[in-house]
GUTOR-519832 format. One line per 5 residues: their letters; for each residue x, y, z of N, C-alpha, C, O. Coordinates in pm, whole numbers, plus 50000, padded with zeros to 5 digits. Last residue first. Layout:
BEGIN
A) X Y Z X Y Z X Y Z X Y Z  ... .
This chain:
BEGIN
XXXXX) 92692 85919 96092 92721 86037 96132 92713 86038 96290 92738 86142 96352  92841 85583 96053 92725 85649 96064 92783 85814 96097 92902 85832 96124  93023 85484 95724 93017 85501 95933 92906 85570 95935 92865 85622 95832  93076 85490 95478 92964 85359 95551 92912 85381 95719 92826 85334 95794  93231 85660 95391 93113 85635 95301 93023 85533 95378 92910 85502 95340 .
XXXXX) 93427 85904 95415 93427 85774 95471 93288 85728 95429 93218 85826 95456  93779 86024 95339 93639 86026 95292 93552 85885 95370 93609 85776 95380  94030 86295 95337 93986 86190 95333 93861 86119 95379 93829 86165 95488  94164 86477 95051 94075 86443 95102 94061 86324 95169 94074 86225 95097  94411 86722 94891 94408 86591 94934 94275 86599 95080 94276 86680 95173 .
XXXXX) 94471 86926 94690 94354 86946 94743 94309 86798 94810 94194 86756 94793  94794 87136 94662 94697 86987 94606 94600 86938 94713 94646 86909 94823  94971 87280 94744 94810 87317 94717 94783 87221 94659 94717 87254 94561  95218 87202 94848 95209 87249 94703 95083 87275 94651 95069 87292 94530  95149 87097 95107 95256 87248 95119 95251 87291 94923 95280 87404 94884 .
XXXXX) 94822 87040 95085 94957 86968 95112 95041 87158 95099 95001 87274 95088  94497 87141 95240 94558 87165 95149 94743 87070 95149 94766 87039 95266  94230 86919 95322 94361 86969 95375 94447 86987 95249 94472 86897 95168  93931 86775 95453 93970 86841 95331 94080 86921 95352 94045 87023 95412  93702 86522 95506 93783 86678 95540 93884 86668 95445 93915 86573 95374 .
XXXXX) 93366 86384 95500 93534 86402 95481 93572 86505 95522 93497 86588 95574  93098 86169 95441 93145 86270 95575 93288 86240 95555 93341 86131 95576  92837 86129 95354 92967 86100 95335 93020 86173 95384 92975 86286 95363  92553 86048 95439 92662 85963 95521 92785 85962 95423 92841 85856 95394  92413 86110 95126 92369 86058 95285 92471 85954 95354 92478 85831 95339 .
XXXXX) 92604 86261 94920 92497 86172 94882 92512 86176 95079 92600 86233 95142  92670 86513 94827 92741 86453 94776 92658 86289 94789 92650 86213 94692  92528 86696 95001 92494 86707 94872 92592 86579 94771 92571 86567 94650  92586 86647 95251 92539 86547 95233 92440 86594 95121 92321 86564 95117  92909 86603 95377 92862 86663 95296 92768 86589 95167 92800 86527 95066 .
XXXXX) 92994 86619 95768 92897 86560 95671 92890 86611 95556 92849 86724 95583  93309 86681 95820 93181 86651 95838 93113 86612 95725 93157 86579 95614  93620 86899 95895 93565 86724 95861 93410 86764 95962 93386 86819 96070  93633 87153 95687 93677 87047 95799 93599 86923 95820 93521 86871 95740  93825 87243 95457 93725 87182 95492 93686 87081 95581 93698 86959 95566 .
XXXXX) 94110 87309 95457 94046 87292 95298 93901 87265 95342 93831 87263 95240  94390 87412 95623 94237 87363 95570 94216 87390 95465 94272 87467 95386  94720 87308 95511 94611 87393 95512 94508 87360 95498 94477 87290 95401  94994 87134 95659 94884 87142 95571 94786 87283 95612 94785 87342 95720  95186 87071 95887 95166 87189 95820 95069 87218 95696 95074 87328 95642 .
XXXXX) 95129 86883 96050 95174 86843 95961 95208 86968 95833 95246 86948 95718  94901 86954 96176 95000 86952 96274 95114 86934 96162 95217 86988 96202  94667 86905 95965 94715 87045 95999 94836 87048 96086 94892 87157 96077  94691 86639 95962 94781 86679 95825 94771 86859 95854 94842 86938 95791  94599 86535 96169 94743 86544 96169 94801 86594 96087 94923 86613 96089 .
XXXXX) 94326 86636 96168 94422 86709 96260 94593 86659 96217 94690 86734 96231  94241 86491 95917 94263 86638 95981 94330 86698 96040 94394 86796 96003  94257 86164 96011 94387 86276 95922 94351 86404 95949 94436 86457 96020  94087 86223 96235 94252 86207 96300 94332 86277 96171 94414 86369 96171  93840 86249 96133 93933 86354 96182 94019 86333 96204 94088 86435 96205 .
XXXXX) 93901 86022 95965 93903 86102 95895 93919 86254 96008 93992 86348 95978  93830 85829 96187 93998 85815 96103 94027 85954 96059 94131 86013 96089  93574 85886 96246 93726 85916 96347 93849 85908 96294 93952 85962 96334  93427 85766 96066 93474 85906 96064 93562 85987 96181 93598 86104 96195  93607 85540 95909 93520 85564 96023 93570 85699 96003 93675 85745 95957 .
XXXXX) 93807 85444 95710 93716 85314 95782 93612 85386 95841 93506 85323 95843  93844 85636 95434 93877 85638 95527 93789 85547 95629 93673 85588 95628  94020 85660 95144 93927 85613 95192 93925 85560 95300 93981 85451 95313  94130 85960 94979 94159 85825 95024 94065 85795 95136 94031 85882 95215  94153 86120 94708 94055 86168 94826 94054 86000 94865 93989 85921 94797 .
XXXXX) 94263 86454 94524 94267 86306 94586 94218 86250 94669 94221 86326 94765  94343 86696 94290 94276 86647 94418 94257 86512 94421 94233 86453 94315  94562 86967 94264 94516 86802 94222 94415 86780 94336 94411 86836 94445  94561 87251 94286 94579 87138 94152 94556 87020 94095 94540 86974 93982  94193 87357 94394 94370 87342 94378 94417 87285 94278 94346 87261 94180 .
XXXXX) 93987 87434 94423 93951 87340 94387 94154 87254 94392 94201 87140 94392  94053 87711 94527 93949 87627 94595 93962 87480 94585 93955 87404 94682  94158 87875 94344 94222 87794 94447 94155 87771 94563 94191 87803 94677  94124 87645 94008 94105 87792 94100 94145 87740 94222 94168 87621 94243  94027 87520 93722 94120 87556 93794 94084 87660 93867 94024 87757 93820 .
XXXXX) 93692 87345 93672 93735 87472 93629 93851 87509 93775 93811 87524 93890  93741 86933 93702 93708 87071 93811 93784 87229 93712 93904 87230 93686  93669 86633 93683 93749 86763 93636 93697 86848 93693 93585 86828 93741  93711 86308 93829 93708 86444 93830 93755 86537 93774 93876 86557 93789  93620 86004 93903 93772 86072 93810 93696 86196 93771 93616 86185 93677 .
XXXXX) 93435 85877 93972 93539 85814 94004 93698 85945 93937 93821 85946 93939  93103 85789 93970 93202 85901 93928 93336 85896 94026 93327 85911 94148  93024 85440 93935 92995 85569 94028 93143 85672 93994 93259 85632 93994  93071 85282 93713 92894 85276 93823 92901 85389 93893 92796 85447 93921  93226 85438 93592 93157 85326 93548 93048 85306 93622 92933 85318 93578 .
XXXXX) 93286 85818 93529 93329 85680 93599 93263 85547 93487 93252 85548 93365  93345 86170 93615 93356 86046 93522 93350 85939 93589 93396 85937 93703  93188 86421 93667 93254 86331 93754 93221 86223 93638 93112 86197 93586  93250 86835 93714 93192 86728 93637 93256 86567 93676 93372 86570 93717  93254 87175 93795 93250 87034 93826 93212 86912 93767 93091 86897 93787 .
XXXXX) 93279 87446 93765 93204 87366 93687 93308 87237 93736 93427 87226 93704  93174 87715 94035 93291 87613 93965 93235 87511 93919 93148 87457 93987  93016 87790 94225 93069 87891 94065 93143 87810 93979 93171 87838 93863  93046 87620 94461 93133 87780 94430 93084 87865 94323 93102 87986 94320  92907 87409 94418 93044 87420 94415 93119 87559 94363 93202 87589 94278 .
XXXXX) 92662 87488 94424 92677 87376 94516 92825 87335 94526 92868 87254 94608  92593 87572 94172 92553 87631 94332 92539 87555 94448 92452 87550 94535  92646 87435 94019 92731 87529 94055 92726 87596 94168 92809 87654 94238  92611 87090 94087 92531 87205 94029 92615 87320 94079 92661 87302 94192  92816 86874 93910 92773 86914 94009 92731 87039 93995 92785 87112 93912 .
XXXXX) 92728 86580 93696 92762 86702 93710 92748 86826 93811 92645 86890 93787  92794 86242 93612 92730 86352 93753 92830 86492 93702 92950 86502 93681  92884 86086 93446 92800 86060 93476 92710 86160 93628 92612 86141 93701  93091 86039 93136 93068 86131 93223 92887 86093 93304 92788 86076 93233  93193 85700 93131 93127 85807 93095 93091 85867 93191 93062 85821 93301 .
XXXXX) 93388 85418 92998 93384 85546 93141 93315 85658 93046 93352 85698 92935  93467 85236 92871 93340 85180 92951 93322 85299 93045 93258 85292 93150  93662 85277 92732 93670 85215 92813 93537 85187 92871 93528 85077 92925  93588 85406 92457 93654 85276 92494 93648 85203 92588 93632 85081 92575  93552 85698 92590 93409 85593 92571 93468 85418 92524 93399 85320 92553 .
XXXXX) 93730 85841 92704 93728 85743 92806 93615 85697 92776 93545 85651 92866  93765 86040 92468 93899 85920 92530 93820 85811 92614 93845 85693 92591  93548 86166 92482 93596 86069 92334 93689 85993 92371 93706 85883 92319  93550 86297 92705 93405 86199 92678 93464 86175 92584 93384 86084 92562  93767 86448 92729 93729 86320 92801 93619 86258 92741 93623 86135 92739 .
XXXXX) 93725 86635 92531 93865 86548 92493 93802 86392 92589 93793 86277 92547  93505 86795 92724 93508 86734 92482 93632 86592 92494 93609 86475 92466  93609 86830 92892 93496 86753 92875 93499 86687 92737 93496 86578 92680  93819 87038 92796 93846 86879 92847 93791 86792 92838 93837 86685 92798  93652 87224 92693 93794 87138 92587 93846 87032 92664 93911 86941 92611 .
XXXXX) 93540 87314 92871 93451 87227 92762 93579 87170 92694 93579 87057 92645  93772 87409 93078 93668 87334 93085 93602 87250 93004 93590 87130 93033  94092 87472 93048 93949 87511 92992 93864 87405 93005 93886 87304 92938  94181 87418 93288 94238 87561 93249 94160 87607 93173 94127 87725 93174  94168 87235 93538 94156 87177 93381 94140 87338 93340 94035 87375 93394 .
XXXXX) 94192 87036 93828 94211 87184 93786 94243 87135 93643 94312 87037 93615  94104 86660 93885 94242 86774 93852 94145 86915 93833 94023 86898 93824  94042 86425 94112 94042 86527 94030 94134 86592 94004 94238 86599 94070  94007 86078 94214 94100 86167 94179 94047 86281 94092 94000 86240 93986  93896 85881 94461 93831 85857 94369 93961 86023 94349 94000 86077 94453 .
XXX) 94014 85675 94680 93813 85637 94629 93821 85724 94500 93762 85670 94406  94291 85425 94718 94189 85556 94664 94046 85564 94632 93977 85481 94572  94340 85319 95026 94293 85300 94891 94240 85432 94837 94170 85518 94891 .
């Protein structure tokens, strides 16, 4: 299942601007902004309904083109994808552990695909 999708956005406030008028119909507002010093330099921002669910990210190749981040039972799943999506020819992106500016007990890794899309997988309930 998916937990939750970002993109690389080329100008930043011209997205934010465009998203917060598209997605107030729906019931989706920008609701977490991540502090820069906590993502590179890179303006981060997280849309949703109860919890930020849909991501824009200032383009760079940290953040890659797309990012995706599927939801993983235990944090053994989440190293297994690790290791298989590096055997798999992927590129790190972040190895699997705790990142616990994101909130207590979310623990993912992080593997580039062969087209730099920034695929994650994430586990939100297993203990550390």
């Amino acid at each position: 299942m998916i937990d939750h999708i970002s993109f690389g956005v080329t100008d930043f406030a011209r997205s934010t601007a465009f998203y917060d008028q598209a997605f107030a119909p729906l019931g989706v507002r920008r609701l977490f902004d991540v502090p820069e010093e906590q993502s590179d330099g890179v303006k981060v921002t997280g849309y949703g309904d109860d919890r930020p669910w849909f991501w824009l990210a200032e383009e760079n190749a940290t953040t890659g083109l797309m990012h995706i981040a599927l939801q993983a039972k235990t944090n053994a799943a989440v190293d297994a994808f690790h290791a298989a999506a590096l055997r798999a020819g992927g590129t790190d992106n972040g190895a699997p552990g705790l990142r616990p500016h994101y909130h207590p007990g979310y623990y993912a890794a992080f593997v580039l695909d062969p087209d730099g899309h920034n695929i994650e997988a994430v586990c939100h309930t297993a203990p550390p």
